[in-house]
C-alpha positions in Angstrom: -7.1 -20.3 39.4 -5.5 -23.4 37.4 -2.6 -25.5 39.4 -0.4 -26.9 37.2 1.3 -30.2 37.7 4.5 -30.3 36.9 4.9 -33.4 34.9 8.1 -34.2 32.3 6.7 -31.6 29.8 6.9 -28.9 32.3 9.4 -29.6 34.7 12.3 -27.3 35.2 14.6 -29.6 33.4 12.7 -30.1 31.1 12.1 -25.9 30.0 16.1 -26.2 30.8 16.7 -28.6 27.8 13.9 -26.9 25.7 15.5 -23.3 26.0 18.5 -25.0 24.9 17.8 -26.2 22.1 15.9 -23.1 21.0 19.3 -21.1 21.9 21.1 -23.9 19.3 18.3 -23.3 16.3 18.0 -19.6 16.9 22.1 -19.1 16.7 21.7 -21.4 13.3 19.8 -18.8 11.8 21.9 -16.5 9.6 19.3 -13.7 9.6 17.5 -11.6 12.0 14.1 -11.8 9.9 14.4 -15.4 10.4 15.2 -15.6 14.3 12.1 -13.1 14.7 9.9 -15.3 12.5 10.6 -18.8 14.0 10.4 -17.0 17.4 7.1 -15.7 16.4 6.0 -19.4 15.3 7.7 -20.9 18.7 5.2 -18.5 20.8 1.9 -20.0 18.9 3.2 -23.0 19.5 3.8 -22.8 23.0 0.5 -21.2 23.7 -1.0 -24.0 22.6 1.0 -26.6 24.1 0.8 -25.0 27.2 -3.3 -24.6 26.5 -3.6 -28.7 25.8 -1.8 -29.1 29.2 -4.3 -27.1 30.7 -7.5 -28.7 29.0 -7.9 -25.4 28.2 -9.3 -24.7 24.6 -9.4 -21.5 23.8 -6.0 -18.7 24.3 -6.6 -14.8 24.2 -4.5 -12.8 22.6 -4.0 -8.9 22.9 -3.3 -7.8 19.7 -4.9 -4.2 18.5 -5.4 -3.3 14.9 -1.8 -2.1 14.7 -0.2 -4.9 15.7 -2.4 -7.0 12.7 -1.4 -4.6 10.5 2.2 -4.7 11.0 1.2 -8.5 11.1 0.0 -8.2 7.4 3.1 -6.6 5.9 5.5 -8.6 7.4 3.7 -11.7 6.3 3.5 -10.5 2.9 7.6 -10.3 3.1 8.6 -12.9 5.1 6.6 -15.0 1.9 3.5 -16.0 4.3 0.6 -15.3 2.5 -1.2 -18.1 2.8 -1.4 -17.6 6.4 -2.5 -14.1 6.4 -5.7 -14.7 7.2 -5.6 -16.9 10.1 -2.5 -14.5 11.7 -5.3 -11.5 11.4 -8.6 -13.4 12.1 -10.8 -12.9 15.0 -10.3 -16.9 15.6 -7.5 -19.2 14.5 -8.7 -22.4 14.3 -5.2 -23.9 12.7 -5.6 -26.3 15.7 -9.1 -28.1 16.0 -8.0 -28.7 20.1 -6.6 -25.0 20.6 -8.1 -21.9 18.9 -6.4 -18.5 19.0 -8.7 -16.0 20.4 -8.0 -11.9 19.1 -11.0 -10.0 20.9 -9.7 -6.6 21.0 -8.4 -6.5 17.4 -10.7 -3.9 16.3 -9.2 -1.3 18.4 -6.1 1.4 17.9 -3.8 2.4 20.2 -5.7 5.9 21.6 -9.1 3.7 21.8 -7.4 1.4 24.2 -5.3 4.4 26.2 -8.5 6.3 26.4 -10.4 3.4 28.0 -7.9 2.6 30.8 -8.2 6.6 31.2 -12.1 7.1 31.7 -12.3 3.9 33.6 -9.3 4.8 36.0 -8.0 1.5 35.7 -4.3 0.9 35.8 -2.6 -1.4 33.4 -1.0 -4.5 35.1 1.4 -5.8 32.8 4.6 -8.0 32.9 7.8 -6.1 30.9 7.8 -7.5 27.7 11.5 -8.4 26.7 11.6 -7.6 22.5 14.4 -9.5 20.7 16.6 -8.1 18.0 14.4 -4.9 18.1 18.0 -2.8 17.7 18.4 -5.2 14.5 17.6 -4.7 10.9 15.2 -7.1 9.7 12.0 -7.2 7.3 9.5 -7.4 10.7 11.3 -4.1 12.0 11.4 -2.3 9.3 8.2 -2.9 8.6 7.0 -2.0 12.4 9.0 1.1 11.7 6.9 2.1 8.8 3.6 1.3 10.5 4.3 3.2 13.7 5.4 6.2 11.1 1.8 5.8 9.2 0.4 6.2 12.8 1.6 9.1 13.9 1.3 11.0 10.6 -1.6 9.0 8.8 -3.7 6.9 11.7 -6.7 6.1 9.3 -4.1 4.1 6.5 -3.0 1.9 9.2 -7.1 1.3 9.9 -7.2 1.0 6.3 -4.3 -1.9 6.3 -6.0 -3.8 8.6 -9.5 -3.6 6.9 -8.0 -5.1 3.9 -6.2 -8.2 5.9 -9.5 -8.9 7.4 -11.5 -9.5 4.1 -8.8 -11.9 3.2 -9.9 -15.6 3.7 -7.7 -19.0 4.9 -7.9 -21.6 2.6 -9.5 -24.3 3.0 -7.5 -27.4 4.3 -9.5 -31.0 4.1 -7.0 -33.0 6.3 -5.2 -32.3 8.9 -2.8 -35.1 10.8 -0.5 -34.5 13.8 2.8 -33.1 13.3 5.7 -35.2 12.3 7.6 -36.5 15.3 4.9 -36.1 17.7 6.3 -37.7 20.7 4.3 -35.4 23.3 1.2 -34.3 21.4 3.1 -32.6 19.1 5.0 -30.2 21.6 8.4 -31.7 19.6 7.9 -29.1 17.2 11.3 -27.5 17.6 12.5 -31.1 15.7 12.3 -30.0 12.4 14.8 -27.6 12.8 17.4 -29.1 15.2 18.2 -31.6 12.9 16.8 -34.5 14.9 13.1 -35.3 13.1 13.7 -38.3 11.0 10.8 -39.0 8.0 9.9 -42.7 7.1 8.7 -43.4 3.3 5.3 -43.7 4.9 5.1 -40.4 6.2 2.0 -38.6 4.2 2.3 -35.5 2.6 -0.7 -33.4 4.6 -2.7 -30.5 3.5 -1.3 -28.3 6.2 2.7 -27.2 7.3 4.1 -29.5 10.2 5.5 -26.3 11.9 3.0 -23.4 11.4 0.0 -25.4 10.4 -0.8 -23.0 7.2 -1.8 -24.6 4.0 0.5 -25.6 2.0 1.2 -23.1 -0.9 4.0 -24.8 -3.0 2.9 -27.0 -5.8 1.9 -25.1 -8.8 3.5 -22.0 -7.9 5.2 -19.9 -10.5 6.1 -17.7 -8.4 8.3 -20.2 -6.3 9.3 -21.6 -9.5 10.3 -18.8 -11.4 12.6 -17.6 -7.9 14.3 -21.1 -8.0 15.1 -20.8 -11.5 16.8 -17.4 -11.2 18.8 -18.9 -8.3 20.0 -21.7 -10.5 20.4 -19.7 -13.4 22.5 -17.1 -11.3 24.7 -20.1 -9.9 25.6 -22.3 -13.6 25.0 -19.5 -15.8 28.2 -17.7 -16.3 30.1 -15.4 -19.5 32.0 -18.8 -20.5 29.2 -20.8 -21.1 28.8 -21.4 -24.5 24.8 -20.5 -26.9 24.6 -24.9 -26.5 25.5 -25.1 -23.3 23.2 -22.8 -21.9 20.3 -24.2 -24.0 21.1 -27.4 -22.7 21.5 -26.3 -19.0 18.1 -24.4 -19.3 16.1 -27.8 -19.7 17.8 -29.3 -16.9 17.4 -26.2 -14.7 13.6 -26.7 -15.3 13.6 -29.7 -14.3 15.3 -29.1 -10.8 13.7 -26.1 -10.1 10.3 -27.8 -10.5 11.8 -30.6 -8.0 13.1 -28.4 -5.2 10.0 -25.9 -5.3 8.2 -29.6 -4.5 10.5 -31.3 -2.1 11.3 -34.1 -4.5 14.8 -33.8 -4.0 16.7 -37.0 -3.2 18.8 -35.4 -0.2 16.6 -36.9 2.9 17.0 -33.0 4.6 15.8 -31.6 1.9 12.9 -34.2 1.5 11.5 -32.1 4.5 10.3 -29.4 2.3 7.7 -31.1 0.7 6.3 -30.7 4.7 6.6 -27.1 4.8 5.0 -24.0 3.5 7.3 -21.1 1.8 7.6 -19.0 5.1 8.6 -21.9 7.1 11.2 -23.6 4.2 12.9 -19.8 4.1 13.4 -20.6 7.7 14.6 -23.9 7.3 16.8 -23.0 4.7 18.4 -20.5 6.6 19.2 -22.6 9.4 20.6 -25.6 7.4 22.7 -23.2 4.5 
């Protein structure tokens, strides 16, 4: 048993003003795969906030190989890739001070069922409320399709999660404290509430200042080549004359290359350049 004190971080008010602001940032997302996903982020966050307050090192999760696997595709959508690995691993060390423990992620749904069964043991659980489960989005669609796979073809979605585990993080060198970090870096709603302000001294790290993946931006043609059809799709029109669209194609280079790197000279934007892919679509979305 663990008392907690309930200091500033914890007190009623505070959770008062916290939900708040959540409410705020949530409301500013246009789409649903977006409110999922920074909800998603929120809860690893607050299981290791709550962890440090705890001196507690180590959180256990339940997830089950179906759950990773629905984990898998919608990462792959949502443009998270480079966090794959760590969202299915056994251990997510992201944060040196809090690891992410997934001890029963080698089991499937009948495994566990059949356990609680044999050992006549009766499942204490608190309801679990799911958000925008009635809404379309990329994480429920995909859920859809993996609960389909399981009914029909139960050794695919074993075979989805076998691949996801073989996958590896990459390897990140330095890691500082996030941006902002006013209470050991429990202010991470900041970046998205409009109120985390950057100095010209504040490093570039190795890692995102929200989810903590590495970053996956510079170099990528992949990023590039999206920005460039978005900028192409926005200047480029039937009126525009064989010179002017050679001469808008140089210059379209050259700005997509800046935003896929954050060099941008708006100070919002300037952000990016703090933020993986998954966490800039959220950002985007918020501040569109």
């Amino acid at each position: 048993c663990v008392e907690i004190s309930f200091d500033e971080a914890f007190s009623p008010t505070g959770f008062e003003q916290d939900e708040k602001r959540l409410l705020q940032v949530l409301e500013a997302a246009r789409s649903v795969s977006s409110k999922q996903d920074l909800l998603e982020q929120v809860h690893k966050q607050t299981y290791r906030s709550v962890a440090k307050a705890l001196n507690c090192n180590y959180v256990f999760l339940s997830d089950i190989g179906i759950d990773l696997a629905k984990t898998l595709l919608s990462n792959v959508a949502l443009g998270r890739g480079c966090s794959i690995a760590q969202d299915m691993a056994f251990c997510d060390d992201r944060d040196e001070a809090v690891k992410l423990i997934r001890p029963i992620r080698d089991l499937n749904p009948d495994e566990v069922s059949n356990y609680l069964k044999f050992c006549e043991a009766q499942l204490l659980h608190l309801p679990q409320v799911k958000h925008f489960e009635d809404k379309p989005s990329l994480q429920n669609l995909t859920a859809k399709f993996i609960d389909n796979l399981q009914q029909s073809f139960p050794s695919t979605v074993s075979t989805v999660f076998r691949t996801g585990d073989k996958l590896e993080a990459p390897k990140t060198v330095h890691k500082i404290a996030p941006v902002n970090d006013t209470q050991n870096g429990t202010d991470f709603l900041a970046l998205f509430d409009k109120k985390l302000t950057l100095t010209v001294q504040s490093p570039v790290a190795e890692c995102c200042r929200f989810c903590g993946a590495a970053l996956d931006y510079r170099g990528s043609k992949t990023l590039f080549a999206t920005e460039y059809s978005r900028l192409v799709s926005s200047r480029i029109n039937a009126a525009c004359s064989h010179e002017d669209i050679l001469l808008k194609s140089k210059q379209m280079e050259l700005d997509a290359e800046r935003v896929v790197n954050g060099e941008d000279d708006d100070e919002r934007r300037d952000l990016l350049k703090h933020l993986c892919h998954g966490c800039r679509n959220i950002f985007e979305d918020i501040n569109e």
